[in-house]
C-alpha positions as CSV (number, residue, x, y, z in Angstrom):
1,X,9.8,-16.0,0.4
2,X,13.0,-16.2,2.8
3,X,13.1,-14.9,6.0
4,X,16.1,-12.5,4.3
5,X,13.4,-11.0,2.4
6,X,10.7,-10.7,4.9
7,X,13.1,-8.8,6.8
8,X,14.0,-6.3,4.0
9,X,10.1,-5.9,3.4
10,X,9.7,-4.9,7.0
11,X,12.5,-2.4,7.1
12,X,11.2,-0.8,3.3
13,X,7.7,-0.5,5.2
14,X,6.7,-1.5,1.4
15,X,3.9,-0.1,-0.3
16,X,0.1,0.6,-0.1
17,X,-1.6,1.9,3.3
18,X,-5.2,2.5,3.2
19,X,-7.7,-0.2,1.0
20,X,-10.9,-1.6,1.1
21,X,-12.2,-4.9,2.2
22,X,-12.9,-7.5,0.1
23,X,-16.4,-7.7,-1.8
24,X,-18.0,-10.8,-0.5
25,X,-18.0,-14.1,-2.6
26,X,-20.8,-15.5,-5.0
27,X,-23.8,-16.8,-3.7
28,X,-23.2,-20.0,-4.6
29,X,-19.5,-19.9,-3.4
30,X,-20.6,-18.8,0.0
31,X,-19.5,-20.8,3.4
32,X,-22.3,-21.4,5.8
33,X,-23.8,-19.2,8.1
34,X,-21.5,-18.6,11.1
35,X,-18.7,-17.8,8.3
36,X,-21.0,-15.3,6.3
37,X,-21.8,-13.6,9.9
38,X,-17.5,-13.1,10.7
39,X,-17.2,-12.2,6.9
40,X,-19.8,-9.4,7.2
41,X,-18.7,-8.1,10.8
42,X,-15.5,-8.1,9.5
43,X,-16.2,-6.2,6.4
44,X,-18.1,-4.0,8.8
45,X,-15.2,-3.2,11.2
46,X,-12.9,-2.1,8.0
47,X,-15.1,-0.5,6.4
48,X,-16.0,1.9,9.6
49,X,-12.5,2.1,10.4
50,X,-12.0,3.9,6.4
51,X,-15.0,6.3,7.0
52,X,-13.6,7.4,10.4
53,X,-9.8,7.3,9.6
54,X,-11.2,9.3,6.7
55,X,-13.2,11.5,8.7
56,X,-11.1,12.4,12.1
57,X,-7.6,11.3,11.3
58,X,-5.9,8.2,11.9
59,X,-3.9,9.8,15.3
60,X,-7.4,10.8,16.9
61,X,-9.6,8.3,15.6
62,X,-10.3,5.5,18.8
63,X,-11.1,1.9,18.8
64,X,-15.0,3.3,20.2
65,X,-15.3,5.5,17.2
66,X,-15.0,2.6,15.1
67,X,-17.0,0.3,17.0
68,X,-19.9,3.1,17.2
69,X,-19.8,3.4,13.4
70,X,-19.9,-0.3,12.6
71,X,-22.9,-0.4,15.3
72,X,-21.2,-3.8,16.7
73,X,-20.5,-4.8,20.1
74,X,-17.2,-3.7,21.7
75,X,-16.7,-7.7,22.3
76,X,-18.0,-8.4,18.8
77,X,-15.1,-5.7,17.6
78,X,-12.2,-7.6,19.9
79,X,-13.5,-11.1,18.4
80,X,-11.5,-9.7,15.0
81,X,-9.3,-7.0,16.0
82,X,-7.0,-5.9,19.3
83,X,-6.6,-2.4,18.1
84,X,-7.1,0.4,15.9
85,X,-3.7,-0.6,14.7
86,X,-4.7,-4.0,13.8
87,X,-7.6,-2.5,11.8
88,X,-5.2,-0.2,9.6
89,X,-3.0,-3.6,8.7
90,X,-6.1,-5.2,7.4
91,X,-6.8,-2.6,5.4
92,X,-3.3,-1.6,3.9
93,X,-2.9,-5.9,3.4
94,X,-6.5,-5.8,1.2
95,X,-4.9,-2.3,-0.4
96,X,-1.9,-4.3,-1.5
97,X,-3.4,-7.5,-2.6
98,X,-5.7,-4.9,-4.7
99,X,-2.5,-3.4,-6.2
100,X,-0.4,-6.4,-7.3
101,X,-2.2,-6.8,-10.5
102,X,-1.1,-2.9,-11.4
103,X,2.0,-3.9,-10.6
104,X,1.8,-7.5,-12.8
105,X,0.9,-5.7,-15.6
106,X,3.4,-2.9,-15.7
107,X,6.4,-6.2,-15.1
108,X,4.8,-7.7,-18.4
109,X,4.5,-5.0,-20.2
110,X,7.8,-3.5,-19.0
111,X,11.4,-3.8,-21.9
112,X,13.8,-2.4,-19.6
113,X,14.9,-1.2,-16.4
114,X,13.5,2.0,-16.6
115,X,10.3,1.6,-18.2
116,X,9.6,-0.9,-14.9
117,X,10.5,1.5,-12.4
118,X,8.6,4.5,-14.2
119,X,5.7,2.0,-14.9
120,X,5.9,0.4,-11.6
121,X,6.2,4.3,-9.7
122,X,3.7,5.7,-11.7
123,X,0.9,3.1,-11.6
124,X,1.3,3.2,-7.3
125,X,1.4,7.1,-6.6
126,X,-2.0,7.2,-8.7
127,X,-2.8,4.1,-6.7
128,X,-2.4,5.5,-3.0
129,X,-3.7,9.0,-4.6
130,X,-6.6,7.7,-5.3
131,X,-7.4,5.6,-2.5
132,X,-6.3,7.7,0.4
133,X,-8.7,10.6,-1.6
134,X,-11.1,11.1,1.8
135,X,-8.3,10.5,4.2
136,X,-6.4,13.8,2.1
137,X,-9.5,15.9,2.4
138,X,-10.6,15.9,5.6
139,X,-7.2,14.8,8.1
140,X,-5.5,17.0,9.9
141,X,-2.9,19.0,8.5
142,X,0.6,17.5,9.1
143,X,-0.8,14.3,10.0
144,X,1.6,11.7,8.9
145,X,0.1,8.4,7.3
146,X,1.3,5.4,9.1
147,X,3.0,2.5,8.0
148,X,1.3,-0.9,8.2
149,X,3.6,-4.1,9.1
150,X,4.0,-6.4,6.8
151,X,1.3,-8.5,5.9
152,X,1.2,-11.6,3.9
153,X,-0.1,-9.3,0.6
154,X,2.3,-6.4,1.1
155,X,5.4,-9.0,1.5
156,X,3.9,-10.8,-1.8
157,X,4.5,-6.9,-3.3
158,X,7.6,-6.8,-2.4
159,X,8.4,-10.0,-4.0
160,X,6.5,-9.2,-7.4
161,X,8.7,-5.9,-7.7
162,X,11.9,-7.9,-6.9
163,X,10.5,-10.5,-9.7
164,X,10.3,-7.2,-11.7
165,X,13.9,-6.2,-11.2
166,X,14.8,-9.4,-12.3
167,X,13.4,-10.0,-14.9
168,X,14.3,-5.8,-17.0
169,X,17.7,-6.6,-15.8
170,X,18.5,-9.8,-17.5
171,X,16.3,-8.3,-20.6
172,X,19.4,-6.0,-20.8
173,X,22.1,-8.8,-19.6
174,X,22.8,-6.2,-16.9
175,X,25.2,-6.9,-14.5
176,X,24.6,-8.8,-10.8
177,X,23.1,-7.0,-8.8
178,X,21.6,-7.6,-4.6
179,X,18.0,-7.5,-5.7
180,X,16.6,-7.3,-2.4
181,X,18.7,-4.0,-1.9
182,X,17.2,-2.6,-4.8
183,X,14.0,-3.4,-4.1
184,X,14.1,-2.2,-0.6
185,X,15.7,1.1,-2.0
186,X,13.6,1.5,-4.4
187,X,10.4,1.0,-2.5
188,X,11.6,3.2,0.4
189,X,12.1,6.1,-2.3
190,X,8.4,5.6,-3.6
191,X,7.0,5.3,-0.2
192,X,8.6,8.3,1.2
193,X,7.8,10.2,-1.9
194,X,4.4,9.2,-1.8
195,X,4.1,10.6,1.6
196,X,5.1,13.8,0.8
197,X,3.0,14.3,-2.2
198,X,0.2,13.2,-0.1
199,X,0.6,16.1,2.0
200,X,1.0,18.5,-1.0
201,X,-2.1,20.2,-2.7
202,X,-2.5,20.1,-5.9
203,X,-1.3,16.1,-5.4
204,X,1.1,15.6,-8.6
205,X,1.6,12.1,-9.1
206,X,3.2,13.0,-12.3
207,X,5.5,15.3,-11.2
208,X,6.3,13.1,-8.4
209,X,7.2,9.8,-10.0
210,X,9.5,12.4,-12.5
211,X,11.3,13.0,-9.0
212,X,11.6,9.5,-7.9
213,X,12.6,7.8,-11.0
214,X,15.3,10.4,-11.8
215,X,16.3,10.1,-8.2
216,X,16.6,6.8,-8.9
217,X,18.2,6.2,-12.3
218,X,20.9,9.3,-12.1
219,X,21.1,10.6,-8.0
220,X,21.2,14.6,-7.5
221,X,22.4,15.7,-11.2
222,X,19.7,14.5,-12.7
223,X,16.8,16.3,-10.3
224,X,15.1,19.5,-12.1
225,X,16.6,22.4,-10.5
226,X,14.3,25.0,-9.2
């Protein structure tokens, strides 16, 4: 990655929030002792932090909530993370690496431009649907869902939908285009339409990517009229 892309990744806010840690290694894969004991307090930070971002909200959920529901130490707790903000980046990075083999398959399987975006669309609103399910029941109305910074696995999304881009658009000997503004428009669409639909009940992640990849593809014209 250069630091040119990095940059647009940050300013997309890129995709994927809310995950789940890791599942631990096989047994006879596993590191010795000490490293088992950060892998499983780790594990037990994040997955406390889901269960009460889930439960009270992101915005009123505390650092002590979290600590109280992983039954750890405060210092234990401050050994991994600094904040509650820290937490959420673990878990949207882990949500992202989790994602990119969606979003492998629908690049190979994709023959054009638009079959990539629509694939690509699709396969992450039924992504964040499903994992931010608990978070949609039970936080507070309005709430908005923050965005994490970019982390090693959501800049390695970035660049996998860029590969994308690149890859339809020479299938169709398309014209040059700046990929990274493409991808960063592209990905700011989906993310903000993601948000939105999020907050919406029944949650359409049909009707939504409809709306983003016509967006997309042909501006205001092509939006259904209501």
């Amino acid at each position: 990655m250069t630091g040119r892309q990095d940059r647009f990744v940050h300013e997309s806010r890129c995709m994927s929030n809310i995950a789940y840690f890791p599942k631990a290694s096989a047994l006879d894969q596993r590191p010795g002792k000490r490293e088992r004991t950060k892998v499983a307090n780790r594990q037990a930070i994040l997955d406390a932090a889901r269960e009460v971002f889930g439960e009270l909200g992101y915005d009123a959920a505390t650092v002590r909530d979290i600590i109280r529901r992983a039954g750890l130490a405060s210092g234990t707790f401050y050994n991994y993370y600094k904040s509650k903000e820290e937490v959420f980046d673990a878990l949207a990075d882990d949500g992202a690496r989790r994602f990119r083999p969606l979003l492998r398959a629908e690049v190979e399987k994709a023959v054009d431009f638009q079959s990539f975006l629509r694939g690509a669309i699709t396969a992450y609103f039924v992504f964040v649907a499903t994992e931010q399910e608990n978070w949609r029941l039970n936080r507070p109305a309005g709430e908005q869902i923050p965005h994490a910074r970019a982390t090693p696995e959501i800049v390695a999304v970035f660049a996998e939908v860029r590969d994308g881009f690149a890859k339809v658009l020479a299938l169709e000997h398309a014209p040059a285009v700046d990929l990274d503004y493409l991808t960063t428009a592209c990905i700011a669409v989906a993310r903000e339409i993601s948000d939105k639909m999020l907050q919406r009940r029944p949650v359409d992640t049909a009707g939504a990517a409809d709306f983003a990849v016509n967006l997309i593809l042909g501006g205001l014209s092509a939006l259904p009229k209501l």
